[in-house]
C-alpha positions in Angstrom: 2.8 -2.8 3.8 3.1 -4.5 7.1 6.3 -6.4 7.9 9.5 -7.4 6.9 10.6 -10.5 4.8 13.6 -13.0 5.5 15.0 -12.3 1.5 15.6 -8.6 2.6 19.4 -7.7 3.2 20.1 -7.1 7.2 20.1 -3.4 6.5 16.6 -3.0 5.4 13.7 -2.5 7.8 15.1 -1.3 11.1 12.3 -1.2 13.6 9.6 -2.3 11.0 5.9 -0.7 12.5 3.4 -3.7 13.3 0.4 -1.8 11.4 -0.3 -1.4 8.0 0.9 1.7 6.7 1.1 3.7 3.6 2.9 2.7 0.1 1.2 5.2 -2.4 -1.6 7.1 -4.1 -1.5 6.1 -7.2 -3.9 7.3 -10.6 -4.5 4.6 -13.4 -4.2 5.4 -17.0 -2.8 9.4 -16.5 -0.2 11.0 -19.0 -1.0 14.5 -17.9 2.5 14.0 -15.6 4.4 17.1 -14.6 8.1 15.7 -14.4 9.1 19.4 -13.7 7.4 19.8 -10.5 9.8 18.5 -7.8 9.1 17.7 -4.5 9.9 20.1 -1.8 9.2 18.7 2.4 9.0 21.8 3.5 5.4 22.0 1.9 4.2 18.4 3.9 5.8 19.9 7.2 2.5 20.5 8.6 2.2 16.7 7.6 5.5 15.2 8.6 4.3 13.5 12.3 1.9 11.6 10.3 4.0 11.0 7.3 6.6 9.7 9.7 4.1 7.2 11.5 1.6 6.3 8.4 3.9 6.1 5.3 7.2 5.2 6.8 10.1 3.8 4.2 10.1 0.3 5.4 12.3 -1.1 2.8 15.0 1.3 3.8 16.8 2.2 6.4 18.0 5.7 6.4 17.8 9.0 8.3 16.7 10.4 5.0 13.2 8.9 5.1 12.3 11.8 2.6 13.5 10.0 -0.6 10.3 7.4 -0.6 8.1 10.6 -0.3 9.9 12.4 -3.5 9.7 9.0 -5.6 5.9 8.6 -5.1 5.4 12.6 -5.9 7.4 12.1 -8.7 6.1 9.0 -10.1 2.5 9.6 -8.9 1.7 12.8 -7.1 2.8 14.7 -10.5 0.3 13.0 -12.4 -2.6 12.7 -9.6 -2.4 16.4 -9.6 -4.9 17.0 -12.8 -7.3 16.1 -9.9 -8.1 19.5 -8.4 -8.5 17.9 -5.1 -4.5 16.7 -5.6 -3.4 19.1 -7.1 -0.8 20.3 -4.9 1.9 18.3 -2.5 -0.1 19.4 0.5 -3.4 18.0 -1.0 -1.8 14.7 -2.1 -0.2 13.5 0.4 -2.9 15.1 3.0 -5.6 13.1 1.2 -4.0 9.8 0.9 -3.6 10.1 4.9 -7.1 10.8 4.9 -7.9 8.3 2.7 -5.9 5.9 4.8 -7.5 7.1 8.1 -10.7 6.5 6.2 -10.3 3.2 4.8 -8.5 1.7 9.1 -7.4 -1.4 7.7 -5.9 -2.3 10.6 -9.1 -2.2 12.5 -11.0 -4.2 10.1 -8.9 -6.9 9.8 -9.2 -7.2 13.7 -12.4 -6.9 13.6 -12.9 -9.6 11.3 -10.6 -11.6 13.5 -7.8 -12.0 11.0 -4.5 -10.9 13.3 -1.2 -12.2 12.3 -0.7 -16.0 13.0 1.7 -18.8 12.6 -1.7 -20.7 10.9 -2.6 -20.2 8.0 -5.5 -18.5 6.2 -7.7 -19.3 3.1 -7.2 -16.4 0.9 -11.2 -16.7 -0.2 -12.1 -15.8 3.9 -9.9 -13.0 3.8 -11.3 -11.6 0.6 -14.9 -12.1 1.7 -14.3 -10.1 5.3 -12.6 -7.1 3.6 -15.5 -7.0 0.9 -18.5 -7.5 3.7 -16.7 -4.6 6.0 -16.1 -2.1 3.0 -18.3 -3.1 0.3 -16.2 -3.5 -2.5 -13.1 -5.5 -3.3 -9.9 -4.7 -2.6 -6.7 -6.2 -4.7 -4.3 -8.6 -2.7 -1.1 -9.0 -3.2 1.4 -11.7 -2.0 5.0 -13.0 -2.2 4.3 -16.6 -4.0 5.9 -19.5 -1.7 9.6 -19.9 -1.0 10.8 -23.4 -2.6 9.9 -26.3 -0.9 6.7 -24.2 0.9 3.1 -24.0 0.1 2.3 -21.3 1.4 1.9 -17.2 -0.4 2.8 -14.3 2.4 -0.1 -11.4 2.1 2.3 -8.1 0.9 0.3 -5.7 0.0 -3.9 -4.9 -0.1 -5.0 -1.6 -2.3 -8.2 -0.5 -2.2 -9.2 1.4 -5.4 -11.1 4.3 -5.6 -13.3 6.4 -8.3 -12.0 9.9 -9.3 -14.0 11.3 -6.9 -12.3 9.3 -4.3 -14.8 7.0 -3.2 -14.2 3.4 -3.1 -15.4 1.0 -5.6 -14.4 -2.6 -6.6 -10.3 -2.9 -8.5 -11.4 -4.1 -11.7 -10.5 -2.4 -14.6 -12.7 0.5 -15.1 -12.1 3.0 -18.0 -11.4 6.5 -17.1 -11.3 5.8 -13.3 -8.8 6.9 -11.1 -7.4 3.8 -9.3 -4.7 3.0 -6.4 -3.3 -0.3 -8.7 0.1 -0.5 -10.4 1.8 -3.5 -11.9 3.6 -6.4 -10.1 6.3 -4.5 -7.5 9.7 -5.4 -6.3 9.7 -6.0 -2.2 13.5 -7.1 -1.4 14.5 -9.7 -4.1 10.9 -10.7 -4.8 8.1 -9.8 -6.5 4.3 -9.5 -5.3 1.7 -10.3 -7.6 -2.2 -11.0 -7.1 -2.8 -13.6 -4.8 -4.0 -17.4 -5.9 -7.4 -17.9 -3.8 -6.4 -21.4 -4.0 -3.4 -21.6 -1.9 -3.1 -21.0 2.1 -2.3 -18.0 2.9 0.9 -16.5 5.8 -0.1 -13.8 7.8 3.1 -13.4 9.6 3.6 -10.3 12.2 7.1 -9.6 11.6 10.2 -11.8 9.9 13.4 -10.4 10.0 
């Protein structure tokens, strides 16, 4: 996640970071969930400075930043834990830093030269630099264009992984563990895959 968006009530997304940051670690196709096992902070305090900087609660505004955290453990981290390498809250949400550290989106992009603009981009060029620097293909997401625009806003990239964490294309692979879930709610809109035939809005913050 990177910025705010205009359809997002004035309360939301105080002080929005200009990075990408963090939204989840999430495993496809699991129903080994422990809904009994409930988040405690005090075992990701080690983690919180990073926590607080690389998986901020953008959509919220609250001192209480914890409840994002506890949502994604309960929704996710509970069922990602059948991987012994997430099998606790400390190796969950200590991998998926790593795993964002390791993936530097934010560097890539720049590298590739594509930097927030008031242009627009074709959503083929942005595909093709993200798949030459890591190799695989990531899955884009976007809010689809406001009435009267043409253009889709970029929302949301995951990058998927195999079950032994190491990237590989997001297409549907059976028995894979995979950072995808279905079409998500951001403000009063929803982000779905991107169209690669429409111009694409980069923006660095609307609020």
């Amino acid at each position: 996640l990177y910025f705010c968006f205009p359809q997002m009530s004035a309360n939301d997304c105080q002080d929005p970071p200009e990075y990408w940051t963090i939204h989840g670690l999430w495993p496809d196709k699991t129903e080994e969930c422990n809904r009994t096992w409930h988040f405690n902070v005090t075992e990701i305090k080690d983690l919180m400075s990073d926590m607080r900087r690389y998986w901020p609660d953008v959509l919220h505004s609250s001192l209480n930043r914890t409840q994002f955290w506890k949502h994604e453990w309960d929704k996710h981290g509970t069922c990602a834990a059948t991987l012994q390498v997430l099998n606790s809250q400390k190796k969950y949400f200590g991998k998926a830093l790593e795993l964002y550290q390791h993936v530097d989106l934010n560097s890539c992009l720049l590298k590739a030269g594509i930097k927030p603009s008031s242009s627009y981009y074709q959503m083929t060029a942005i595909k093709e630099a993200l798949t030459r620097f890591y190799g695989v293909t990531p899955k884009i997401q976007c809010l689809p264009p406001e009435e009267g625009e043409k253009a889709q806003t970029i929302g949301q990239i995951e990058f998927c992984f195999t079950k032994e964490l190491q990237l590989r294309n997001c297409t549907a692979l059976k028995g894979e563990s995979d950072l995808t879930q279905a079409d998500w709610k951001l403000g009063t809109e929803e982000l779905s895959v991107c169209s690669d035939t429409l111009p694409t809005y980069y923006p660095s913050q609307v609020q």
